[in-house]
N, C-alpha and C positions, 0 to 999 in steps of 0.2 A: 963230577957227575959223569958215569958211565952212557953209552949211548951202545943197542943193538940192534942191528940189521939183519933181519931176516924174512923171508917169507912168508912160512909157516910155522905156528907155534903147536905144538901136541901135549897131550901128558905123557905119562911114561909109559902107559900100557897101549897110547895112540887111539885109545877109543872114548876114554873119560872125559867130560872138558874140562877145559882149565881152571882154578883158581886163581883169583886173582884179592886175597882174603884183606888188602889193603886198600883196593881200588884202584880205578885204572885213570886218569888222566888224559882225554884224547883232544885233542888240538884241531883236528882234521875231520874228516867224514869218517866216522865207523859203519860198514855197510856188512849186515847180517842177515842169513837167510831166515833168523827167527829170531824172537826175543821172551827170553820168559824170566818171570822175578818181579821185583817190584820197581818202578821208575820214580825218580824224583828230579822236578825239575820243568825247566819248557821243552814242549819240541815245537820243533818250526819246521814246516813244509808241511807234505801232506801224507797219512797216516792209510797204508791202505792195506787189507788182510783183516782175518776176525781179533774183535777184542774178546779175550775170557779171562774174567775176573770183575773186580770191582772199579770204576773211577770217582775218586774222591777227591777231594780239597776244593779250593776255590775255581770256579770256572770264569774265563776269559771269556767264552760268548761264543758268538757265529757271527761274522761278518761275510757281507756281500752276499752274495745270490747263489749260495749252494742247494741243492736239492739233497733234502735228506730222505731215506728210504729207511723205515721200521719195522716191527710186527705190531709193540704196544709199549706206551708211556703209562709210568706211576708217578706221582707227584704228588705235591700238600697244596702247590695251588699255582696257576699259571696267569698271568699278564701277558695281555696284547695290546700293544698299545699303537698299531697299524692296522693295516686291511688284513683278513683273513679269511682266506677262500677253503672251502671244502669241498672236493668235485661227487664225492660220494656221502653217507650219511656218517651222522656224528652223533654216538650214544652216551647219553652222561646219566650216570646215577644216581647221583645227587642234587642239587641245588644249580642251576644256572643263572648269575645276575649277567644282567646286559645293560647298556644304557640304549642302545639302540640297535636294529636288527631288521633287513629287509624281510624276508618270510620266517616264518614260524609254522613249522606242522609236524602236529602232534597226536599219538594214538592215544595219548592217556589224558589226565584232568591238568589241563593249563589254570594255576590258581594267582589270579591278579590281585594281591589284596589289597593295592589304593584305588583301581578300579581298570577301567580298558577303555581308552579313547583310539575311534577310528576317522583318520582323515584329522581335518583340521577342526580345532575346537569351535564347536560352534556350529560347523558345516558338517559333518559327517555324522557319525554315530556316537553316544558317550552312555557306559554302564558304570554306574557310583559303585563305590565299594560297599555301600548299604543296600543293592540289588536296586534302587533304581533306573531305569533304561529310556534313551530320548533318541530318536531317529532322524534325520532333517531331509529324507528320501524316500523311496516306498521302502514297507517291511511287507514279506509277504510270510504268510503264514499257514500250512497247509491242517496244522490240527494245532485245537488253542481249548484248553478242559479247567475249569477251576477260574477262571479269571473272574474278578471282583472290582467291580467299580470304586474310585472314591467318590463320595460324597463332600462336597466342600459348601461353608455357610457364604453365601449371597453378600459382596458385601455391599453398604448402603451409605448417602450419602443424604443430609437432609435438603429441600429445596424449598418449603414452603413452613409454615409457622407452623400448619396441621398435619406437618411428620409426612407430609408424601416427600416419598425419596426416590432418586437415581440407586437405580437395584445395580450394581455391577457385579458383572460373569466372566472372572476371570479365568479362559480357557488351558494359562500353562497348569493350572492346579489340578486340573481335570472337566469333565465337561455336564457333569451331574450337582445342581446346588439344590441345597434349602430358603425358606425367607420363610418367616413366622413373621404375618401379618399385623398380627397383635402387639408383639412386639420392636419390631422395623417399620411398620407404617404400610399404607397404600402405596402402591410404585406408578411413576409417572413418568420414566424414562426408563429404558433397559438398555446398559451399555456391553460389550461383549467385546472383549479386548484379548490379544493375546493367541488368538488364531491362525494355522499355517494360512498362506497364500502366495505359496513357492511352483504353483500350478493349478490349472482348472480342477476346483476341489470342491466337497462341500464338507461345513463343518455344522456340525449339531451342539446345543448347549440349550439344558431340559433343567425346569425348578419344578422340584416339591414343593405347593406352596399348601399352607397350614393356615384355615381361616380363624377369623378372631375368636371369642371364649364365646361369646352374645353373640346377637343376629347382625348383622353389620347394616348400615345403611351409609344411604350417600355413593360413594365407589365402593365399588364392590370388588376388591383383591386386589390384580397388579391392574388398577385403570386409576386416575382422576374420576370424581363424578363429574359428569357433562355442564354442570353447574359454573365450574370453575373456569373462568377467561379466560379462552385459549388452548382449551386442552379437551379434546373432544374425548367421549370415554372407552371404553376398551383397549385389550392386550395389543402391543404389537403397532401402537399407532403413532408412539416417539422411541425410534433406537439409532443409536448410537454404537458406532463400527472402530474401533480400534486395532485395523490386523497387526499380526508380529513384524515388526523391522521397517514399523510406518512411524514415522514421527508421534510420539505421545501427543500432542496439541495440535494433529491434523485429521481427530476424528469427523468420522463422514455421519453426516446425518442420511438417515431415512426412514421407510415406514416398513412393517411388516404386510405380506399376502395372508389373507385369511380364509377359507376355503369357499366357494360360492358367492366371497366379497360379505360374507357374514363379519358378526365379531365376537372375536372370544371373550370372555365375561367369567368369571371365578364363582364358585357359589356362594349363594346368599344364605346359606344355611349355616350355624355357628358348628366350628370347629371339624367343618370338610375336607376334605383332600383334595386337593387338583392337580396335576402333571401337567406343566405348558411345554411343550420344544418348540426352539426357534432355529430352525434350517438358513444355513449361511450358504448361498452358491457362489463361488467368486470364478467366473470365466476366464481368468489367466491373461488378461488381456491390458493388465495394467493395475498394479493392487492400492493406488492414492486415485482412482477415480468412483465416484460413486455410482455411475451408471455399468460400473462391471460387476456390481454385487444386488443379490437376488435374496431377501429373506422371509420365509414362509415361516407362520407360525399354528400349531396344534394343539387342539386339547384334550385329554382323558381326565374324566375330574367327577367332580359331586360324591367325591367316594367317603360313604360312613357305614358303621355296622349295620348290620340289618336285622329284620325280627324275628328269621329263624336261626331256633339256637340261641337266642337271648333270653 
């Protein structure tokens, strides 16, 4: 094997470069002031000048703490599987999953479709994927058009052989019930469970009630008749307090206020209407005591058609 020493290599006319149509073989450092063609192979160290053309095959990665500076990335899809800061904004045009994320803001429709929990379960805010929405703080609301109460049935529990029952008003359902007298019985306890008292509040929980087919005698709607041991008659004069995050079996007994110390009484007329509300004031002061809760009860009632226009 031949060996040649030299300087400089030229071509023949000194301006062309060289061939080298077999390949070159370098053992050493080749040091060039440009490189153009195709490369095959590693390079080691560091790469510095523009790239033009394409980089292809398998990539080796980025290791350590480089800063890379761009204009714009195309890909089919990226993994982070570290912290990732952005000091300016980040526009995607597609699809973005996350599994977690400290802010989020957005100009256009952010669409959650198993739903949006704020804060912790439970304690914060929680919108179902079915548009139901529960708040455990104030919501304020400056224009509210279209809202529709639910209505939920009363439910009843029996307590005496002649169907007077414990009417209960359970407030997570909503705060507007029915009870069909005819049907469920005279009530002789109303219990109302299920109520915030996360702060000095008051809660409302209002029954439709629906008097019997016949003229009713005896009690007359949600009372006992006075007749009966123990249970003197009208609205409002046995209830039972169950707030939200109180022990189920540490209801509070009390009585309701009735306006002028009157008593509310259902009508005696068959198949009446009456609206009772029973006002829950809870002072904030202690929500398993019963001297911190205040409950007044109302009535709008006797309502049947009339004879004009019939």
């Amino acid at each position: 094997m031949s060996e040649i020493r030299v300087n400089t290599i030229k071509s023949e006319n000194g301006a062309a470069p060289v061939a080298f149509d077999k390949g070159v073989n370098i053992s050493g450092v080749a040091t060039a002031t440009g490189f153009v063609g195709d490369l095959t192979g590693d390079v080691t160290g560091d790469v510095t000048g523009a790239l033009t053309g394409n980089a292809s095959g398998t990539a080796g990665g980025l290791s350590g703490t480089p800063d890379i500076t761009i204009q714009n990335i195309t890909g089919v899809a990226g993994t982070f599987t570290g912290f990732v800061a952005f000091s300016t904004s980040i526009s995607v045009g597609g699809t973005i999953t996350y599994e977690d994320v400290t802010n989020v803001d957005s100009v256009g429709v952010v669409t959650a479709r198993g739903g949006l929990e704020v804060g912790a379960a439970g304690v914060g805010g929680t919108i179902s994927a079915t548009g139901n929405a529960e708040f455990a703080g104030f919501t304020t609301i400056s224009k509210l058009g279209g809202a529709t109460e639910i209505v939920s049935v009363a439910a009843t529990t029996n307590i005496t052989t002649s169907k007077e029952v414990i009417m209960e008003l359970d407030c997570s359902k909503g705060t507007v019930f029915t009870h069909d007298l005819e049907a469920d019985g005279a009530v002789g306890i109303v219990s109302i469970k299920n109520f915030r008292v996360d702060t000095n509040s008051f809660t409302t929980a209002t029954v439709i009630f629906t008097q019997r087919s016949s003229t009713p005698t005896g009690g007359v709607g949600n009372t006992f008749p006075t007749s009966l041991s123990g249970n003197p008659g009208g609205i409002g004069t046995n209830i039972t307090l169950q707030p939200r995050n109180v022990a189920a079996n540490a209801g509070i007994s009390t009585n309701g206020r009735i306006g002028s110390a009157t008593t509310v009484v259902l009508s005696s007329t068959a198949k009446d209407l009456d609206i009772v509300t029973f006002g829950i004031h809870y002072n904030g002061s202690g929500s398993g005591t019963a001297g911190n809760y205040r409950v007044v009860v109302s009535k709008s009632g006797d309502f049947r058609f009339g004879s004009v226009g019939f």
